[in-house]
C-alpha positions as CSV (number, residue, x, y, z in Angstrom):
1,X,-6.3,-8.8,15.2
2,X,-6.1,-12.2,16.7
3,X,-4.6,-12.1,20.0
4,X,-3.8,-15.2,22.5
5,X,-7.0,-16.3,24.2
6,X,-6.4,-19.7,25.8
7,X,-9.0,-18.8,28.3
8,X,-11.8,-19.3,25.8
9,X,-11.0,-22.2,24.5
10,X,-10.3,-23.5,28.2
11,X,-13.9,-23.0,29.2
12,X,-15.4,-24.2,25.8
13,X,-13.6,-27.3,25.9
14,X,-14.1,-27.9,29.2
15,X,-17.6,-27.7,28.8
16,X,-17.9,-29.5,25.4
17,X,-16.2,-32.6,27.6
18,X,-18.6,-32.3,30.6
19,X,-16.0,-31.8,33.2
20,X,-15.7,-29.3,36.5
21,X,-12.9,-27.1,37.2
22,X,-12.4,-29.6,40.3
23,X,-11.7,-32.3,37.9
24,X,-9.6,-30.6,35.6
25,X,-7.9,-28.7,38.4
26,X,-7.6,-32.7,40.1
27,X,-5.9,-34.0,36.4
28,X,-3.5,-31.1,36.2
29,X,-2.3,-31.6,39.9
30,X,-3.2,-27.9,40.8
31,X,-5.9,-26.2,42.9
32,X,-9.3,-25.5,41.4
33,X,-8.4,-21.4,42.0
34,X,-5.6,-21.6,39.2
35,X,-8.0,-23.1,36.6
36,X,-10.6,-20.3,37.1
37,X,-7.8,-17.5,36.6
38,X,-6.8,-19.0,33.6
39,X,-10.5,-19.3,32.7
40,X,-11.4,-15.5,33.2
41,X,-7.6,-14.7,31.8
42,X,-6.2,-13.4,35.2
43,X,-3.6,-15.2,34.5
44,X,-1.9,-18.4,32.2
45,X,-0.9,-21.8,32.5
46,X,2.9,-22.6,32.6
47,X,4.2,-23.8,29.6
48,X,4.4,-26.9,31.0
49,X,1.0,-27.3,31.3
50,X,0.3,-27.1,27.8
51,X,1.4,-30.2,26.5
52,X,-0.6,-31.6,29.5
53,X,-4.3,-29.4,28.3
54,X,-3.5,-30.6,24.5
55,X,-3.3,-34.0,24.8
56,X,-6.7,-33.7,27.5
57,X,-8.5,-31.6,25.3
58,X,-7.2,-33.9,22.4
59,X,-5.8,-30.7,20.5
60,X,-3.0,-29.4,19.6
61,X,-0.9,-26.8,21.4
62,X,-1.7,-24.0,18.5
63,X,-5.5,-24.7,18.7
64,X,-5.3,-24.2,23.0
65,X,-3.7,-20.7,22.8
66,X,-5.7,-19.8,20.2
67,X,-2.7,-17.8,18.7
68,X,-2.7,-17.1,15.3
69,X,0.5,-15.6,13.9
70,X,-1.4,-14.1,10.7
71,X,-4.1,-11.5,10.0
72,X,-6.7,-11.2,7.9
73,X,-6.9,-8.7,4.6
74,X,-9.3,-6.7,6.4
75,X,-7.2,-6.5,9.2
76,X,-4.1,-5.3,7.4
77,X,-6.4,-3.1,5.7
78,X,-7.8,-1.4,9.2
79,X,-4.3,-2.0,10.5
80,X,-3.1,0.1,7.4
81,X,-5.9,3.0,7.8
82,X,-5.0,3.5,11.2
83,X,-1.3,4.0,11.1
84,X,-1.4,6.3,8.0
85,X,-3.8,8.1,9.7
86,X,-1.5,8.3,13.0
87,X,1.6,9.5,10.4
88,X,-0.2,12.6,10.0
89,X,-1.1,13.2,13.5
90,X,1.2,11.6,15.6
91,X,5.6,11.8,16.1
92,X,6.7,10.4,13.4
93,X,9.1,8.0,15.7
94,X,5.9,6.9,17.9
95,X,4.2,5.4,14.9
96,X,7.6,3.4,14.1
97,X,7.1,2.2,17.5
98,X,3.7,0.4,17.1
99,X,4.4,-0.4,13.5
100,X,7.7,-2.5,14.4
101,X,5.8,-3.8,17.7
102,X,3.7,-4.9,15.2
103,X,6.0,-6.8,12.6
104,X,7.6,-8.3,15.8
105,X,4.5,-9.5,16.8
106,X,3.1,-11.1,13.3
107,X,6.7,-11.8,12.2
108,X,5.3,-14.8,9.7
109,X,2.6,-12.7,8.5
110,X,4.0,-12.1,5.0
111,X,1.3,-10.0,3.6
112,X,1.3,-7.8,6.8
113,X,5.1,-7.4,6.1
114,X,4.6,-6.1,2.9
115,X,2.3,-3.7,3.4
116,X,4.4,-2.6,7.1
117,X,7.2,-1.9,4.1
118,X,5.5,-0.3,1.7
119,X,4.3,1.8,4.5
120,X,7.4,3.0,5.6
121,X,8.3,3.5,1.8
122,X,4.5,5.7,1.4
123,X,5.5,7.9,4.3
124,X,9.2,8.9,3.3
125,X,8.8,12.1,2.9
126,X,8.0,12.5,6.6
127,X,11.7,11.8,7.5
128,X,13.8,15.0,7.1
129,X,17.1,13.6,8.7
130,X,19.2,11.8,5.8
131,X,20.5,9.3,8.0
132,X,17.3,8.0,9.2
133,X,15.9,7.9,5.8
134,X,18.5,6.0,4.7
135,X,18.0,3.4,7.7
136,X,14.1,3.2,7.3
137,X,14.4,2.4,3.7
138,X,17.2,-0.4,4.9
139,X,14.3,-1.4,7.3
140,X,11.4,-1.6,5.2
141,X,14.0,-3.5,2.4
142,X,14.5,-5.6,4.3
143,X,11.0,-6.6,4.8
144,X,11.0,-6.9,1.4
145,X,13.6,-9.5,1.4
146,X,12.0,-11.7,4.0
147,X,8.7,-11.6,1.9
148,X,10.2,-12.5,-0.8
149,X,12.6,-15.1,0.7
150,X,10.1,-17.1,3.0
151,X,6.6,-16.2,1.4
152,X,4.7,-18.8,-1.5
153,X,2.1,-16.4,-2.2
154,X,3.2,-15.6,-5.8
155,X,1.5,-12.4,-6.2
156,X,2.8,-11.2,-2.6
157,X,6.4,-12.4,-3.5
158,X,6.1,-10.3,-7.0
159,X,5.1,-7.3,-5.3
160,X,8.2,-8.0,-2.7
161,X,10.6,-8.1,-5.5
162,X,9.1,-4.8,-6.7
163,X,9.3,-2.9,-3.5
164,X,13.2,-4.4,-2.7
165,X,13.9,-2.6,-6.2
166,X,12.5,0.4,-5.8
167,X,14.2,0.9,-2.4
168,X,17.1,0.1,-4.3
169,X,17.1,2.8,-6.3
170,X,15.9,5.1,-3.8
171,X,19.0,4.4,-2.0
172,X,20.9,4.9,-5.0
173,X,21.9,1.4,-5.2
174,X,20.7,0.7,-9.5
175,X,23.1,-2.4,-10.1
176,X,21.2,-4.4,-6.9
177,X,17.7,-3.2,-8.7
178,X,18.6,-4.2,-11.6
179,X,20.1,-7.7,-10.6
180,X,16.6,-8.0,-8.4
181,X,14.7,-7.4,-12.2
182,X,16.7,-9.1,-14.1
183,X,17.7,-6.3,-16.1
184,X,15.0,-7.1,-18.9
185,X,11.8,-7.2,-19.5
186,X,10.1,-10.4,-20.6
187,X,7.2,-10.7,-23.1
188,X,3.8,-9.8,-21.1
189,X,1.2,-12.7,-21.5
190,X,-1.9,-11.0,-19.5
191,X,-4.2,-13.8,-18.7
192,X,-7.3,-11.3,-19.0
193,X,-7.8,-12.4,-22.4
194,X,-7.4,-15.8,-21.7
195,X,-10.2,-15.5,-18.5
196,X,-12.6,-13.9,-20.8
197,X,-12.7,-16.4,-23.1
198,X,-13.0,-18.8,-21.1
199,X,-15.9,-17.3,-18.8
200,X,-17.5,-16.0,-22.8
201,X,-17.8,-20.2,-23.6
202,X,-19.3,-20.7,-20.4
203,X,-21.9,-18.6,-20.6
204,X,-20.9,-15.8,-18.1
205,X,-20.5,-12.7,-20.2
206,X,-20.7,-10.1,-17.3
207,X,-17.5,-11.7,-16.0
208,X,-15.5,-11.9,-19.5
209,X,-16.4,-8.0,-19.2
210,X,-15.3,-7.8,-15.9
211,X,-12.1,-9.6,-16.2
212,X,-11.3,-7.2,-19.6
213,X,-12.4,-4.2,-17.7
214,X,-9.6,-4.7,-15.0
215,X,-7.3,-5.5,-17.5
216,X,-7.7,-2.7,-19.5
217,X,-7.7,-0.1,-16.0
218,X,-4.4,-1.8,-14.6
219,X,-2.5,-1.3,-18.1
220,X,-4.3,2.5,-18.2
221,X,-2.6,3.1,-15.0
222,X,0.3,1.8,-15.6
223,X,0.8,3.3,-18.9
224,X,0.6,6.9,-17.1
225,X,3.5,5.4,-14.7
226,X,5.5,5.2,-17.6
227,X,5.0,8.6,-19.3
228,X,6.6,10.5,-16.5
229,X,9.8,8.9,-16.6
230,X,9.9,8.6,-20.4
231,X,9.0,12.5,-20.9
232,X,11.8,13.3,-18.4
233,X,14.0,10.8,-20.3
234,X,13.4,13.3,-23.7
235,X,13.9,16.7,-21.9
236,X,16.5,17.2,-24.3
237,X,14.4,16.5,-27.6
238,X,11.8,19.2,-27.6
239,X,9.9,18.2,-30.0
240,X,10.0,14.3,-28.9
241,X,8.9,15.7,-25.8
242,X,6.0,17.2,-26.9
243,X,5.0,14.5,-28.9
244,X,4.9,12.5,-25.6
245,X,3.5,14.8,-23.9
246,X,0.5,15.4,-26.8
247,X,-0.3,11.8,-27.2
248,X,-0.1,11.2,-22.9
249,X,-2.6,13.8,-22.7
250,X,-4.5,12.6,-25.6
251,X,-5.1,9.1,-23.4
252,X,-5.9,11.0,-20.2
253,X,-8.5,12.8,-22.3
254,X,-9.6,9.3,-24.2
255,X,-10.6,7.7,-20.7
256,X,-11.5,10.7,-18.7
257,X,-8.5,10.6,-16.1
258,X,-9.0,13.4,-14.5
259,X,-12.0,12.0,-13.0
260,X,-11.5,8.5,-13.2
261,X,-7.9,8.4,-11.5
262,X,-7.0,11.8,-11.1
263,X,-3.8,10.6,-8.9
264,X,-1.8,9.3,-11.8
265,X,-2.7,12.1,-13.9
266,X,-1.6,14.9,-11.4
267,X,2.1,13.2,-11.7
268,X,2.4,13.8,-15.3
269,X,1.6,17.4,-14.6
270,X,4.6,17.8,-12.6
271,X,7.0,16.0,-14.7
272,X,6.4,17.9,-18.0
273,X,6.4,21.3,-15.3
274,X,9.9,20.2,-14.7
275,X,10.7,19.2,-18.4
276,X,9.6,22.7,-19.7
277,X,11.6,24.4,-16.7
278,X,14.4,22.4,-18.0
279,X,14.3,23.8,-21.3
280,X,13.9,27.6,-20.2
281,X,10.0,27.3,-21.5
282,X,8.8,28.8,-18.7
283,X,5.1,29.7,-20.1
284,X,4.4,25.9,-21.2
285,X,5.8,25.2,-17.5
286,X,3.1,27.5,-16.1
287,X,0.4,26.0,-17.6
288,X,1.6,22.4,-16.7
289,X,1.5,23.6,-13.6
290,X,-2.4,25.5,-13.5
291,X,-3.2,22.3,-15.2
292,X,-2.0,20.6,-12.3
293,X,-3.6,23.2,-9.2
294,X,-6.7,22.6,-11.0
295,X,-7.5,19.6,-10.7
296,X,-6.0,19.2,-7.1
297,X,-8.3,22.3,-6.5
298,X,-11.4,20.6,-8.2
299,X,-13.6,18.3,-6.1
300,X,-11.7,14.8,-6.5
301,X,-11.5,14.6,-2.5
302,X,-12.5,11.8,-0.5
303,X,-9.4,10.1,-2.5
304,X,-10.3,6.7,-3.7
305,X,-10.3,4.3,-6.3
306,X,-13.2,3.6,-8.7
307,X,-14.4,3.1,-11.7
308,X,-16.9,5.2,-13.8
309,X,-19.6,5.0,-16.6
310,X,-17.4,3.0,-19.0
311,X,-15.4,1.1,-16.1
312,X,-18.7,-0.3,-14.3
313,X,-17.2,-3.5,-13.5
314,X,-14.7,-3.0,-11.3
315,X,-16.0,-2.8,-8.2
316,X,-15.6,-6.4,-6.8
317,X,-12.0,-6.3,-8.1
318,X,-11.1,-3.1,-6.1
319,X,-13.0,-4.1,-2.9
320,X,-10.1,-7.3,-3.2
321,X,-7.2,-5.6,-3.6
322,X,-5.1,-5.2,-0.3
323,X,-6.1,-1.8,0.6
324,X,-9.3,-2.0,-1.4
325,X,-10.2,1.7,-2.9
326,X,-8.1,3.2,-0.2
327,X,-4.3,4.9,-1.6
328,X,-1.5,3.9,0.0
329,X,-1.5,7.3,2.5
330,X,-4.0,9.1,4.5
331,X,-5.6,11.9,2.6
332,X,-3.9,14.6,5.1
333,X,-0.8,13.4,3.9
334,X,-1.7,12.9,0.3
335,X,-2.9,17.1,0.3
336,X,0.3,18.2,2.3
337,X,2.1,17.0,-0.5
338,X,0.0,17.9,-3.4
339,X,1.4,21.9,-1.9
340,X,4.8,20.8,-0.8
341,X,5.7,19.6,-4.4
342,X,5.0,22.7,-5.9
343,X,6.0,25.1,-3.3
344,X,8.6,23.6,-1.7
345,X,10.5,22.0,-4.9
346,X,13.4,24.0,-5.7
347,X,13.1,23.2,-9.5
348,X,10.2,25.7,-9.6
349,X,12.2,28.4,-7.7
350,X,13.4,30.1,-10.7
351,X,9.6,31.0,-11.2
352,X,8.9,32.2,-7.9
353,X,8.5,35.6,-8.7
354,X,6.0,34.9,-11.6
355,X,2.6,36.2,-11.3
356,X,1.2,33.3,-12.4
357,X,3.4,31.3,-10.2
358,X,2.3,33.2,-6.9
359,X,-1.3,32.6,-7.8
360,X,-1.2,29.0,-8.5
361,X,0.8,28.5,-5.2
362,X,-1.7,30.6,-3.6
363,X,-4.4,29.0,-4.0
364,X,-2.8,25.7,-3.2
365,X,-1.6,26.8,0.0
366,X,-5.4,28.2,0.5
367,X,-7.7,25.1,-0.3
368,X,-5.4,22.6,1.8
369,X,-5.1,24.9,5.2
């Protein structure tokens, strides 16, 4: 992070003119001592000195201090890391501390603010009191909000918009998500075709491939966003649901997703284990649910995003995203909750006393110790 560091530039510029810290000290009307404390940052100038060291040093004000109110993607990233990390290790309330120290601090940082709300959003299910739930989400919405008022980064401002919503609905609120989405859905014009064409009559094939792969992974993973809700939306239709269910399956099968993102696939586990206990099936639920501990089981850990032998392009796309191949929580978190949705989810209480049931959970509760 970039911090204040007017003593730097006090010395360089200094130098770069050729002058003493007599004849500086002499300009500014002060003693010679009070120039070399700002110099080895014991101290700062006044603010009224600044004006007077800008127009000297024939800079402005923002280039003295050296202040920049934004970070880098990297340093969000690190920034990111760390505090997810500290959610699993720290009081919960101590890492709100830094993190809103933080967003005071780079208050016009608009990516930072998006990702200090998604965040809060990630870690939730840390926060057992109802009220302060309730408030965090307002908090974090209201990060949201600003982003999306003040930012001009369209990308940043979509995902804004996204975030406000789903805090929306988290907090119950669906007429505010769906005045923040418009209520509709417009037609999708992916540009990935366009892109590849256009890098295709230029010559540059292995980025026509690239572009497609991307395309073709984001609509992947976003497809298995969808069948979740959608089989949970047929729980009453059987056979609708099965038919959902087969052909979800079907694509996770197609493009290898237990391997390739097994995080996506793990939630469509649950939901058809929750769809079957529903219907009284609780045999179909079982396996849904074995389905599920295997893979969690299976050696899918470090976490991360990536691509594979058909998806060998992706790299450089990943590495750019705003976490790059991290997920959104720290892997301690991510396993605590890979056992706490199956043990601690009181839809799957009626099986409790299941064989099968007590071995699945078993073994959960053994492999993440």
């Amino acid at each position: 992070m970039r911090e204040i560091n007017i003593a730097k530039v006090l010395v360089n510029m200094r130098k770069k003119k050729g002058i003493t810290q007599d004849e500086l000290a002499n300009y500014l009307g002060i003693t010679k001592a009070s120039v070399s404390k700002w110099e080895t940052g014991q101290s700062y100038p006044d603010v009224t000195f600044l004006p007077k060291l800008a127009s000297y040093f024939n800079i402005s004000i923002d280039e003295l201090i050296d202040y920049k109110p934004q970070m880098t993607k990297e340093d969000i990233r690190k920034l990111y890391r760390g505090l997810s990390a500290d959610f699993t290790s720290k009081p919960f309330d101590a890492v709100m501390k830094e993190c809103r120290g933080i967003i005071k601090k780079y208050y016009s940082c608009f990516p930072l603010l998006l990702q200090m709300g998604t965040l809060m959003v990630n870690h939730l299910e840390l926060v057992k009191e109802p009220e302060k739930s309730a408030s965090l989400i307002r908090e974090a919405k209201g990060l949201f909000s600003r982003v999306r008022a003040e930012c001009d980064d369209v990308a940043v401002v979509r995902m804004a918009l996204y975030m406000e919503a789903l805090c929306s609905l988290i907090s119950g609120d669906p007429d505010t998500s769906l005045e923040l989405l418009g209520g509709t859905i417009a037609p999708a014009l992916p540009p990935e075709s366009l892109l590849a064409s256009a890098y295709q009559m230029k010559g540059r094939t292995d980025e026509a491939k690239s572009v497609l792969q991307v395309g073709m992974f984001q609509n992947i993973v976003v497809l298995f966003n969808f069948f979740p809700a959608y089989l949970m939306l047929c729980v009453d239709e059987p056979s609708k649901f099965d038919e959902v269910l087969g052909r979800a399956l079907v694509v996770a099968d197609t493009f290898d997703m237990k391997h390739l993102h097994p995080g996506v696939l793990v939630g469509l586990y649950i939901s058809a284990a929750q769809g079957y206990v529903a219907q009284k099936n609780h045999d179909r639920a079982l396996e849904m649910l074995e389905m599920y501990t295997e893979i969690v089981t299976s050696e899918i850990y470090p976490l991360r995003l990536h691509g594979d032998t058909f998806f060998d392009l992706l790299d450089n796309w990943l590495d750019q995203l705003d976490l790059g191949t991290d997920l959104p929580r720290d892997e301690k978190t991510i396993r605590k909750s890979m056992v706490d949705v199956i043990v601690n989810n009181p839809t799957f209480s009626i099986l409790a006393e299941e064989r099968r049931f007590k071995h699945l959970t078993g073994k959960l509760q053994e492999n993440f110790k």
